[in-house]
C-alpha positions as CSV (number, residue, x, y, z in Angstrom):
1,X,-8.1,-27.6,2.8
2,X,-6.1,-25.7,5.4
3,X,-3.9,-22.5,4.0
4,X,-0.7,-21.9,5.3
5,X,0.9,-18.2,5.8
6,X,3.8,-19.8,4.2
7,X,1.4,-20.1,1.1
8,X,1.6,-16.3,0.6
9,X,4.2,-13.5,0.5
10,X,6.5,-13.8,3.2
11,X,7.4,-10.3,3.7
12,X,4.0,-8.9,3.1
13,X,2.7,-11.4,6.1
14,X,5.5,-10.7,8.5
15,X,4.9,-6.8,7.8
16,X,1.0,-7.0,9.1
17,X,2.1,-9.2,11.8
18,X,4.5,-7.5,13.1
19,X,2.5,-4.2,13.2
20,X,-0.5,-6.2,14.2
21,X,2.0,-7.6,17.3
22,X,3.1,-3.7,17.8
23,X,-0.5,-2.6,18.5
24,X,-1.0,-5.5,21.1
25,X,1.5,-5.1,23.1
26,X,1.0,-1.9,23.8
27,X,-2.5,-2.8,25.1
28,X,-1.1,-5.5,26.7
29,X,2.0,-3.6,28.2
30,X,-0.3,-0.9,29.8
31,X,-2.8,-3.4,31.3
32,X,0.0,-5.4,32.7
33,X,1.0,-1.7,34.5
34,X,-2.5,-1.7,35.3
35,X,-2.7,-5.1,36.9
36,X,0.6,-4.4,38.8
37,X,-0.4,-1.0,40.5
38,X,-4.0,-2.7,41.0
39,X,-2.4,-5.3,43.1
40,X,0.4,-3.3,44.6
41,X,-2.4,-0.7,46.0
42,X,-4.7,-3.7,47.6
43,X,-1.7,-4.9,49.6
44,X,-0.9,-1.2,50.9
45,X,-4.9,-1.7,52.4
46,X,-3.7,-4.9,53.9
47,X,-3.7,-5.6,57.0
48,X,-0.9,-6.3,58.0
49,X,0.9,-5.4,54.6
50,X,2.5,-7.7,53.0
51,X,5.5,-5.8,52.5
52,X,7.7,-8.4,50.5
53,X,4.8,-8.5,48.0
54,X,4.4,-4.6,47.4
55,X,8.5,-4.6,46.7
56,X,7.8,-7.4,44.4
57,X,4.8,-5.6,42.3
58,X,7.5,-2.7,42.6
59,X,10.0,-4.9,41.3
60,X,7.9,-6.0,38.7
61,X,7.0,-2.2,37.5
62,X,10.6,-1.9,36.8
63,X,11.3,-4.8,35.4
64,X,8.1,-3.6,32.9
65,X,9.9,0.2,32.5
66,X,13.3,-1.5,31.2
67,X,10.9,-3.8,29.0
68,X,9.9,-0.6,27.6
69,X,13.4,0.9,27.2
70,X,14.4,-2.3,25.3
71,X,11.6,-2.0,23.0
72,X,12.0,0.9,21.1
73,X,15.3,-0.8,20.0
74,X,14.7,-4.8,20.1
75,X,11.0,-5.2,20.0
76,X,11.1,-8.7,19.4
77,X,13.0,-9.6,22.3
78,X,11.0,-6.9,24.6
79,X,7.8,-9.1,23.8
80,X,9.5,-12.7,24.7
81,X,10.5,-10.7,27.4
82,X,7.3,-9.6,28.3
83,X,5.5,-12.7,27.7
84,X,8.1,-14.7,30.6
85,X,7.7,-11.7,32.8
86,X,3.9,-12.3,32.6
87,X,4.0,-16.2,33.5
88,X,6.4,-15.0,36.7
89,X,4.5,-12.6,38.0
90,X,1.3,-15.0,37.9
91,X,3.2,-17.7,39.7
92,X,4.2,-14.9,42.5
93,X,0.8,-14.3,42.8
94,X,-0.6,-17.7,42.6
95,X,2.5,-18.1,44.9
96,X,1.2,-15.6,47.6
97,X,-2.6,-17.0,47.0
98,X,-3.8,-13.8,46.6
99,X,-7.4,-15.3,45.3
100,X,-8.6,-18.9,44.9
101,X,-9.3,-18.3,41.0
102,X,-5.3,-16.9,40.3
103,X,-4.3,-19.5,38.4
104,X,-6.7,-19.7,36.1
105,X,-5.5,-16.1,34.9
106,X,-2.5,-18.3,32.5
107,X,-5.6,-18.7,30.3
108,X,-5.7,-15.3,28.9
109,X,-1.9,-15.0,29.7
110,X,-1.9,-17.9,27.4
111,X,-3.6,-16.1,24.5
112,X,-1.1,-13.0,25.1
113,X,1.4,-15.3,24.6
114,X,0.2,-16.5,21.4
115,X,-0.5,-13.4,20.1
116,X,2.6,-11.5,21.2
117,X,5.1,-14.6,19.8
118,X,5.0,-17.7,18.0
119,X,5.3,-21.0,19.1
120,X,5.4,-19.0,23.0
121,X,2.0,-20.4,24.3
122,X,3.1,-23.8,25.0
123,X,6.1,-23.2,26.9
124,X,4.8,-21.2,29.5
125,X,2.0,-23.9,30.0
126,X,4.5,-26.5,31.2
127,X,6.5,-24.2,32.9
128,X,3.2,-23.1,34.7
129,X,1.9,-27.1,35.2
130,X,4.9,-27.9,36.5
131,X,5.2,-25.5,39.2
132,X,1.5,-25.8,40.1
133,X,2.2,-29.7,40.0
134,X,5.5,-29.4,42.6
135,X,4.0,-26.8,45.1
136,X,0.5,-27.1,44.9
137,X,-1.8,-29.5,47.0
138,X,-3.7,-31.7,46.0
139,X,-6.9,-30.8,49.0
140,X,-6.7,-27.2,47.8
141,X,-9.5,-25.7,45.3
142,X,-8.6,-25.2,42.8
143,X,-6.3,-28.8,42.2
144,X,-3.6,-29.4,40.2
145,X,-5.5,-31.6,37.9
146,X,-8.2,-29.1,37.2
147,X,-5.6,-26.6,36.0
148,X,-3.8,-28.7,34.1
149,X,-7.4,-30.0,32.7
150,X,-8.3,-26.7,32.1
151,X,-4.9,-25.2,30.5
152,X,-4.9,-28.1,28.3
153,X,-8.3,-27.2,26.7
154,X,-7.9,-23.9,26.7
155,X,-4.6,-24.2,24.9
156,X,-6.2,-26.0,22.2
157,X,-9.0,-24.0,21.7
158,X,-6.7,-20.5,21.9
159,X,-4.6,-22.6,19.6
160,X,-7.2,-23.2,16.9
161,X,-8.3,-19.7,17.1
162,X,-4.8,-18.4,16.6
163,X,-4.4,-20.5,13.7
164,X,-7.6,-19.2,12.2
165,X,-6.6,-15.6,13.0
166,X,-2.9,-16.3,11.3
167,X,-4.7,-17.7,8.1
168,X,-7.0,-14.5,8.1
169,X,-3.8,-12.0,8.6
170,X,-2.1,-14.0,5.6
171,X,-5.4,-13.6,3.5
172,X,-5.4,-9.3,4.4
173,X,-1.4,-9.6,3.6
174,X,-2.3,-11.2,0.5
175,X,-5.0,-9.7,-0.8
176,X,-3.3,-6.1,0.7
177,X,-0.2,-7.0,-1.6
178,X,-2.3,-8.3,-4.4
179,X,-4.0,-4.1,-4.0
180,X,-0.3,-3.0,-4.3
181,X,0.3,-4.4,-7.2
182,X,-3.1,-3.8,-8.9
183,X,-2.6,0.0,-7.7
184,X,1.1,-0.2,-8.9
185,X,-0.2,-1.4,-12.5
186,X,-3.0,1.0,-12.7
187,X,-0.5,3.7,-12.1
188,X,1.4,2.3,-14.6
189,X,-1.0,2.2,-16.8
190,X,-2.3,5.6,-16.2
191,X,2.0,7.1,-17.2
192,X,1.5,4.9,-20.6
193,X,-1.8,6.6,-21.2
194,X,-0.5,10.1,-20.3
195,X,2.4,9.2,-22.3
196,X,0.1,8.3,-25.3
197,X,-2.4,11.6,-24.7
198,X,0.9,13.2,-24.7
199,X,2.0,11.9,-27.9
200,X,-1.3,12.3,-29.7
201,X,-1.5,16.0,-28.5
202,X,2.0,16.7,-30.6
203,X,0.8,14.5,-33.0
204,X,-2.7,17.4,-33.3
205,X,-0.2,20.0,-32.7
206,X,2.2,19.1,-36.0
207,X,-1.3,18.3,-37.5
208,X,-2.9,21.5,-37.0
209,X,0.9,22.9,-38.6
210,X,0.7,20.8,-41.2
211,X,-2.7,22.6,-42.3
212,X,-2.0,26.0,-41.9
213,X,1.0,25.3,-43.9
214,X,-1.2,23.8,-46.3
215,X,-3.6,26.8,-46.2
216,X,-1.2,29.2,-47.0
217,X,0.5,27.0,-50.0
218,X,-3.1,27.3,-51.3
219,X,-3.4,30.5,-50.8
220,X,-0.1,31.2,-52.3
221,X,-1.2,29.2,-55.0
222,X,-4.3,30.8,-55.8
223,X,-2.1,34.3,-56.2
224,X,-0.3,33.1,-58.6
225,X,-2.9,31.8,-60.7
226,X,-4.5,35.5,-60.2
227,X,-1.0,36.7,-61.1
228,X,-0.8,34.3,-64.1
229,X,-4.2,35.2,-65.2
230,X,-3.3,39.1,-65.1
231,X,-0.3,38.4,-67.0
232,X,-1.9,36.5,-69.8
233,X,-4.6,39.2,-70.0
234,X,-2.3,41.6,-69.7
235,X,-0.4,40.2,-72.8
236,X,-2.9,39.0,-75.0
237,X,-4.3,42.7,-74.8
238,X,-0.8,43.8,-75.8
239,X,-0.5,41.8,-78.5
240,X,-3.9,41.7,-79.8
241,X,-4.0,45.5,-81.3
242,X,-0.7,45.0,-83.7
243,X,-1.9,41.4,-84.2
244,X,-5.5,43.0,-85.5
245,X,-3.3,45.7,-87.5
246,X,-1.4,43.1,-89.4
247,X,-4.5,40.9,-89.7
248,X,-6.4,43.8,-91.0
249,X,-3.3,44.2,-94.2
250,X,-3.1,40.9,-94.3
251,X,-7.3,40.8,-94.9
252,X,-7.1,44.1,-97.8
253,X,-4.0,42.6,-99.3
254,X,-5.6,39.5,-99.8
255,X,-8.9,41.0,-100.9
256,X,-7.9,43.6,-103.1
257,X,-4.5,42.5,-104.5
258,X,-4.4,44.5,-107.5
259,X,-4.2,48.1,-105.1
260,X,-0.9,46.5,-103.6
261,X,0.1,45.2,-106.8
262,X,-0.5,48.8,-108.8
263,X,1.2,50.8,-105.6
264,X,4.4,48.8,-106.0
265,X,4.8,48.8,-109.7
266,X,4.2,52.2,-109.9
């Protein structure tokens, strides 16, 4: 089964394509440079110089420098930009036969294109057929018909690797959001649980309160059952000597009733 980028997060895709697009054509911009000031100093070795041509690679360095401007504010349009600048500058130099093998070099502008924009590749293959079919001759090497044969195939191929590519980038966005949220819910997770720790420290705080509170009530406790114990001590001693004096009258009266009888009759 064949997945889609539309199967997965739209936003999460286009971010890592985007960035992914960013990094390539910066590579892409400076080798471009590269190729242009390559080219541009061959011709000055030239004998004689093609003149026209060195203005055009000098044309074309501009052209590259307001690319450049436009990109730090439109980078989508710089890159379409780019990508038609790159099919007219191989048709100039395919144009002024610089080498036999030029025109094969819309192969890997062909994967540029379809790695700097969607849906791009295509168009600049006709575009480039067409031309190579209305100015070029059919006795020449390379032919029309082997260019055509060959960008054919190779847009197929760099088409099917694309598409493999794009269904990888949408697996990283996907599994790169699916991280995001997994980190987002550990995180989450981790404020409940400091939130709980939190909660059962106060919790061991009014705890620990709770039994020194206790302690002391017990200890409070315990004086006044010392103090209560004092106190009956205290007044069972007081009362035990007049009690034992009245219990000791109480003791001879009831022994010896006749002495109290005699002493209060007499």
């Amino acid at each position: 089964m064949t997945l889609r980028p539309s199967l997965y997060p739209h936003r999460a895709y286009r971010s890592v394509l985007i960035d992914f697009r960013t990094q390539l054509f910066l590579k892409f911009f400076w080798l471009a440079v590269a190729l242009i000031a390559l080219v541009a100093d061959v011709a000055l070795f030239q004998t004689p110089r093609p003149i026209l041509l060195i203005v055009t690679m000098m044309s074309f360095g501009v052209l590259l420098g307001g690319i450049w401007s436009l990109y730090q504010t439109h980078s989508h349009v710089a890159r379409y930009l780019f990508v038609i600048l790159l099919h007219i500058i191989l048709i100039t130099l395919v144009q002024w036969q610089v080498t036999t093998w030029m025109p094969y070099m819309i192969v890997p502008i062909m994967l540029m294109s379809a790695l700097l924009m969607s849906n791009s590749m295509w168009l600049g293959v006709i575009i480039f057929n067409l031309y190579i079919a209305l100015t070029g001759d059919v006795t020449t090497s390379p032919s029309p018909t082997s260019i055509l044969f060959v960008t054919l195939v190779s847009g197929i191929v760099i088409h099917m690797i694309v598409s493999t590519f794009n269904v990888a980038l949408s697996w990283y966005s996907s599994m790169h959001e699916r991280a995001d949220k997994l980190l987002k819910e550990s995180r989450d997770r981790r404020a409940e649980l400091l939130s709980t720790v939190k909660s059962l420290e106060i919790a061991y705080q009014n705890q620990r309160r709770l039994q020194q509170q206790l302690v002391y009530a017990r200890q409070q406790a315990e004086n006044a059952r010392r103090m209560k114990e004092r106190f009956a001590s205290s007044i069972s001693h007081e009362l035990r000597t007049p009690l034992n004096i009245i219990l000791g009258f109480s003791e001879i009266m009831h022994l010896t009733p006749e002495v109290y009888t005699k002493a209060i009759f007499t």
